[in-house]
C-alpha positions as CSV (number, residue, x, y, z in Angstrom):
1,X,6.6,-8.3,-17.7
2,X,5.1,-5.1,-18.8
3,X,6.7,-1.3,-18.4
4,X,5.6,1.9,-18.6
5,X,7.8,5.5,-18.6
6,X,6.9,7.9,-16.2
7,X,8.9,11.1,-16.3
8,X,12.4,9.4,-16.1
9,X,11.6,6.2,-14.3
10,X,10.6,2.8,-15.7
11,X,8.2,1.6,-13.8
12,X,7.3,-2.1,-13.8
13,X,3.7,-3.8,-12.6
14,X,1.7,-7.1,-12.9
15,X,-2.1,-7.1,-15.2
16,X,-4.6,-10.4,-14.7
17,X,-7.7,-10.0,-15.0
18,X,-11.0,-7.8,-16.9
19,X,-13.2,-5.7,-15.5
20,X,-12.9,-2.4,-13.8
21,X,-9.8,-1.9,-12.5
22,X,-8.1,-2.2,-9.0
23,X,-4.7,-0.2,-8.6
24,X,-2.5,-1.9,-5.9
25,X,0.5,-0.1,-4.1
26,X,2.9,-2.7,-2.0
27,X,4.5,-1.6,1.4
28,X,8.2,-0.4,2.2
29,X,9.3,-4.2,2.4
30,X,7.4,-5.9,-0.2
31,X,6.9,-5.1,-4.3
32,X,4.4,-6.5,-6.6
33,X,5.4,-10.2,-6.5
34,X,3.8,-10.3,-2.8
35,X,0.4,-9.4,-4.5
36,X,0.4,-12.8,-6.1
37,X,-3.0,-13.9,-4.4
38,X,-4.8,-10.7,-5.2
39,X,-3.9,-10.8,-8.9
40,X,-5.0,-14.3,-9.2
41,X,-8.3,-14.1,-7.1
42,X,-9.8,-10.3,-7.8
43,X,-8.9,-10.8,-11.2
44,X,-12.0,-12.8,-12.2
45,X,-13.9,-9.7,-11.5
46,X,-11.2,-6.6,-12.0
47,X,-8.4,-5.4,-14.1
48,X,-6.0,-6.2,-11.1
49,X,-2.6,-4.2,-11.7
50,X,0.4,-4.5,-9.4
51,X,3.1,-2.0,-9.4
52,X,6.3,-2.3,-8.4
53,X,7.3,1.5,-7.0
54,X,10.4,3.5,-8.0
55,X,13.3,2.0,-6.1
56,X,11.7,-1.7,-5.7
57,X,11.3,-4.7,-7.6
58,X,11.8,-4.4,-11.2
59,X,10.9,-0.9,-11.2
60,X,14.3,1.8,-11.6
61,X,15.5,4.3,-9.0
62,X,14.7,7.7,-8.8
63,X,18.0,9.9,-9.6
64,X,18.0,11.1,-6.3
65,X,15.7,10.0,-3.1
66,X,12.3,11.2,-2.4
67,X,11.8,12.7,0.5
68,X,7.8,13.3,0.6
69,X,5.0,10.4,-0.4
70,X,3.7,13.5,-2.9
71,X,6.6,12.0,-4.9
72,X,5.5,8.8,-5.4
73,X,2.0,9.7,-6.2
74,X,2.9,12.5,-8.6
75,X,4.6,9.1,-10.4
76,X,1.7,7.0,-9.8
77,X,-0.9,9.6,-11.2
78,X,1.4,9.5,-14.4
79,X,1.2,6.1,-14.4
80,X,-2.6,5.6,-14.3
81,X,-2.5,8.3,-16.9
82,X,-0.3,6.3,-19.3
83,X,-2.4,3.0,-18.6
84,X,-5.2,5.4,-20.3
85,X,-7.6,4.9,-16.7
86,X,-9.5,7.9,-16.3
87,X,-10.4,6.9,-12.6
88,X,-9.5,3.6,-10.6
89,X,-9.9,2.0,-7.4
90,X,-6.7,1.9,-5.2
91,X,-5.8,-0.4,-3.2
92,X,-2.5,0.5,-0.6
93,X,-1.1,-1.4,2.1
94,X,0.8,0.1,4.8
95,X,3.4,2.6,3.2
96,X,1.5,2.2,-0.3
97,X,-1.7,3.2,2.1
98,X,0.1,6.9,2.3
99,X,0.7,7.0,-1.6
100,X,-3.1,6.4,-2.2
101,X,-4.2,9.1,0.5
102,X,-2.3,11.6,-0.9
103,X,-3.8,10.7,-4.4
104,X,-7.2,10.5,-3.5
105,X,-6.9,14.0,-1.6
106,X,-5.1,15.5,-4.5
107,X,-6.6,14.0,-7.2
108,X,-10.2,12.6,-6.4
109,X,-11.6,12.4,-9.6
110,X,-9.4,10.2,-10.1
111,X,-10.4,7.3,-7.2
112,X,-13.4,5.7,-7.3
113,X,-12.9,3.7,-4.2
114,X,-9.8,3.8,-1.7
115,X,-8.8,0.7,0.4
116,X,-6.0,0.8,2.8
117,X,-4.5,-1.8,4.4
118,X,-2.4,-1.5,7.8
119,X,-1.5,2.1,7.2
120,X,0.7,3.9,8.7
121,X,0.7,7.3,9.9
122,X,4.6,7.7,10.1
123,X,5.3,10.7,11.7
124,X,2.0,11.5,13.1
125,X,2.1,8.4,15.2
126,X,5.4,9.3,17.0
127,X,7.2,11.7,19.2
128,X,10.3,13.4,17.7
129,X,12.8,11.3,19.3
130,X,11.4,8.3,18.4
131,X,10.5,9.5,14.7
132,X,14.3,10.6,14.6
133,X,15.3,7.2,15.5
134,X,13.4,5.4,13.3
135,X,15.1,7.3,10.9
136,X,18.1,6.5,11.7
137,X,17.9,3.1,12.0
138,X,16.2,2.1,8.6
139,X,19.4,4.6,7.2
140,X,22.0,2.6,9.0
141,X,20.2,-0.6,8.7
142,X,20.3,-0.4,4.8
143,X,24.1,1.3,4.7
144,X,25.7,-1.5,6.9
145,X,23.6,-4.9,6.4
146,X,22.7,-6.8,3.2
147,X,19.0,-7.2,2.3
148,X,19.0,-10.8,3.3
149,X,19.9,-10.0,6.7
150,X,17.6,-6.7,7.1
151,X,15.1,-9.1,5.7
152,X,15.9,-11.8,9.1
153,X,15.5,-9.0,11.6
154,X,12.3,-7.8,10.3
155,X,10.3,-9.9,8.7
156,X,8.8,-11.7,11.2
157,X,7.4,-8.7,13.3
158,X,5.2,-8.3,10.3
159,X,3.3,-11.7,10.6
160,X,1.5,-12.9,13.0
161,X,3.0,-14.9,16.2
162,X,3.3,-18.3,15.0
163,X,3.2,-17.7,10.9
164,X,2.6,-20.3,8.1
165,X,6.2,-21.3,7.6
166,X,5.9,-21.0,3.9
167,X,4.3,-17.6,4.2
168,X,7.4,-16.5,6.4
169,X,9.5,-18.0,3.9
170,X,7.9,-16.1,1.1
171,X,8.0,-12.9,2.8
172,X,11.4,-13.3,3.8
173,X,12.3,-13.6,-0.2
174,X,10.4,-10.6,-1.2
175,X,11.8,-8.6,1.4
176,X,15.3,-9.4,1.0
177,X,14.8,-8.0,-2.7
178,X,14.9,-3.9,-1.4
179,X,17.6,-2.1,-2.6
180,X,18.5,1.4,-0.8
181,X,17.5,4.0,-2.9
182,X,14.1,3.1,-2.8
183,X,14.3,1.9,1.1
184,X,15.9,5.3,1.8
185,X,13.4,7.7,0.4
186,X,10.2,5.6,2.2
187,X,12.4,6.2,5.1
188,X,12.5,9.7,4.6
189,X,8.8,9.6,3.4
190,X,7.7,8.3,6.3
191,X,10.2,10.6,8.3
192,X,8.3,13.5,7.0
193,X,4.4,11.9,7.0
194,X,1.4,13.5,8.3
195,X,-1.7,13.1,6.6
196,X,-4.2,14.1,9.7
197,X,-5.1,17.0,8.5
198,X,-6.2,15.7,5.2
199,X,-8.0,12.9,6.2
200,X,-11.1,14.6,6.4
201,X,-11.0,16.1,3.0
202,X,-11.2,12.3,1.9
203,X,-14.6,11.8,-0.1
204,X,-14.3,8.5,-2.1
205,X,-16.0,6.0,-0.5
206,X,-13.0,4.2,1.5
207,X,-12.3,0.8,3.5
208,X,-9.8,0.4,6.3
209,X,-8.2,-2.8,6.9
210,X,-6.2,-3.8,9.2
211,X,-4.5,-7.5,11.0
212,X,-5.9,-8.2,14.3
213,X,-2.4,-8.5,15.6
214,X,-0.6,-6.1,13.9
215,X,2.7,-5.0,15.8
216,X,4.1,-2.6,12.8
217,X,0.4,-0.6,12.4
218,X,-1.8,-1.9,15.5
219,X,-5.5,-1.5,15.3
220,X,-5.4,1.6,17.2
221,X,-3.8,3.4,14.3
222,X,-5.9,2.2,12.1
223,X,-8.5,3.3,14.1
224,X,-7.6,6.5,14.3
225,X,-7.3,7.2,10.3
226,X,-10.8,5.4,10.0
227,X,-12.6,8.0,12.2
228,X,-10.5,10.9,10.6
229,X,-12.5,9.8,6.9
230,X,-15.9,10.5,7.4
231,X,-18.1,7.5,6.2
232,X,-15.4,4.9,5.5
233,X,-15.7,1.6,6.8
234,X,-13.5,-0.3,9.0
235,X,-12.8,-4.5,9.4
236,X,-10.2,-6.3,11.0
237,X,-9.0,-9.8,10.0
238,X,-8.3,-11.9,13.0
239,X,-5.5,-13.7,13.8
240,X,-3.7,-11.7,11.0
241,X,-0.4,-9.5,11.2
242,X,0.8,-6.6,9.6
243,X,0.9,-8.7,6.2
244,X,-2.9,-9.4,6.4
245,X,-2.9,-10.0,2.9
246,X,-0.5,-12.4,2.3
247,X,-1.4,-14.5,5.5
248,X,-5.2,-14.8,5.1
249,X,-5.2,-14.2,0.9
250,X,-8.8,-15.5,0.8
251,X,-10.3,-13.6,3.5
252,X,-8.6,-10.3,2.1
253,X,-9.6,-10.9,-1.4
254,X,-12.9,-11.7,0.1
255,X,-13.4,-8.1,2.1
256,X,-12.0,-6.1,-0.6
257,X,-14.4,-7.9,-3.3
258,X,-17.4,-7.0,-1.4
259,X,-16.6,-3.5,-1.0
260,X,-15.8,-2.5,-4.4
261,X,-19.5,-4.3,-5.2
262,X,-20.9,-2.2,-2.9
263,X,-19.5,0.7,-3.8
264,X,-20.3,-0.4,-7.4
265,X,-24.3,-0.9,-6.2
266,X,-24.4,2.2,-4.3
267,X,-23.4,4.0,-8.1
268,X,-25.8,1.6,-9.8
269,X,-28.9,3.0,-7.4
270,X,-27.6,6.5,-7.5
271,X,-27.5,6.3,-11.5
272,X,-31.1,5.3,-11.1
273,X,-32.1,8.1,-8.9
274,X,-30.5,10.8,-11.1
């Protein structure tokens, strides 16, 4: 296991591989043991690291919860810093997909190429009722049930409609590993999100990916945030749910392989140029 301090929390994260290297954020369900796949098949070409965010996995709690996504990647930006990066590429899927915006708008120098996967637009996406709700629900859900249970309800809306039992079975032990302070503040994170008006301020040269049937973050939302970043490209990956990744590993690995080389070629021939 390896740790790094960032302000007052420990955070905790997976390494494999050499090369240049590939940040990757999990999702409000998952932590870095659900990257498994990516750390073992983009590591023959990258420095793949895996971190587990404040409040998940082996990673501490914040002292109190955060309320904004700008929290998470002031943490993450310290992070990169103390792994001694000077730029990365960043890889986020759904919730983790908001942390990586908000770094690559902040902080671009940093990012040399942004992938997201599934992301969500929280707030944006919904009227106030049903944001308020939502809210609500993922508060009381984590208050009154035990993680295995949350982990029942939800888990199979993220796959896709008739899921690789062992997948569902994986998923399902990931899941049930949240704990509430860091559930709680990506509830209230996602409470509060709205990146649209950023979006266009995104320059890095950025993929969108997203499950064909996704139920959590349908293509239509991923849609929407791919036309917001001018340039970036977008590519589905059929038959696939919300948890693209970890249903069709070799596919994903595949798409986010050849973008990162591209993005690496279109440097090499601008280099050249200069």
């Amino acid at each position: 296991m390896a740790f790094l301090e960032v302000d007052d929390i420990t955070i905790h994260y997976e390494i494999d591989g050499e090369g240049p290297p590939l940040v990757i954020l999990h999702g409000m369900g998952n932590n870095s043991q659900s990257w498994k796949k990516q750390l073992k098949g983009l590591s023959r070409a990258y420095t793949v690291i895996a971190w587990d965010a404040p409040g998940y996995g082996n990673s501490s709690d914040p002292k109190e919860e955060f309320k904004e996504f700008r929290q998470f990647s002031n943490i993450l930006k310290g992070f990169i810093d103390k792994l001694k990066y000077q730029s990365v590429s960043l890889l986020g899927h759904s919730m983790g997909s908001a942390i990586a915006l908000d770094l690559a708008y902040r902080f671009p120098h940093m990012v040399d190429a942004l992938i997201i996967s599934d992301p969500t637009r929280g707030a944006a996406a919904l009227s106030k009722e049903e944001n308020e709700r939502n809210l609500k629900n993922r508060l009381n859900s984590i208050k009154t049930l035990a993680p295995k249970e949350i982990a029942k309800l939800r888990v199979k809306n993220l796959l896709s409609p008739d899921p690789d039992p062992e997948v569902l079975k994986e998923a399902e032990r990931i899941y049930s590993q949240i704990r509430p302070m860091g559930f709680r503040s990506v509830a209230y994170s996602l409470y509060h999100l709205n990146q649209m008006e950023l979006l266009s301020a995104i320059k890095v040269p950025t993929l969108v990916i997203c499950g064909e049937v996704d139920k959590v973050t349908p293509l239509s939302e991923s849609q929407i945030l791919h036309e917001a970043i001018k340039g970036s490209k977008f590519v589905t990956i059929p038959g696939a749910g919300h948890l693209c990744y970890q249903e069709e590993p070799s596919r994903f690995n595949t798409i986010v392989h050849n973008f990162l080389s591209s993005v690496e070629k279109d440097k090499e021939v601008l280099s050249i140029k200069d």
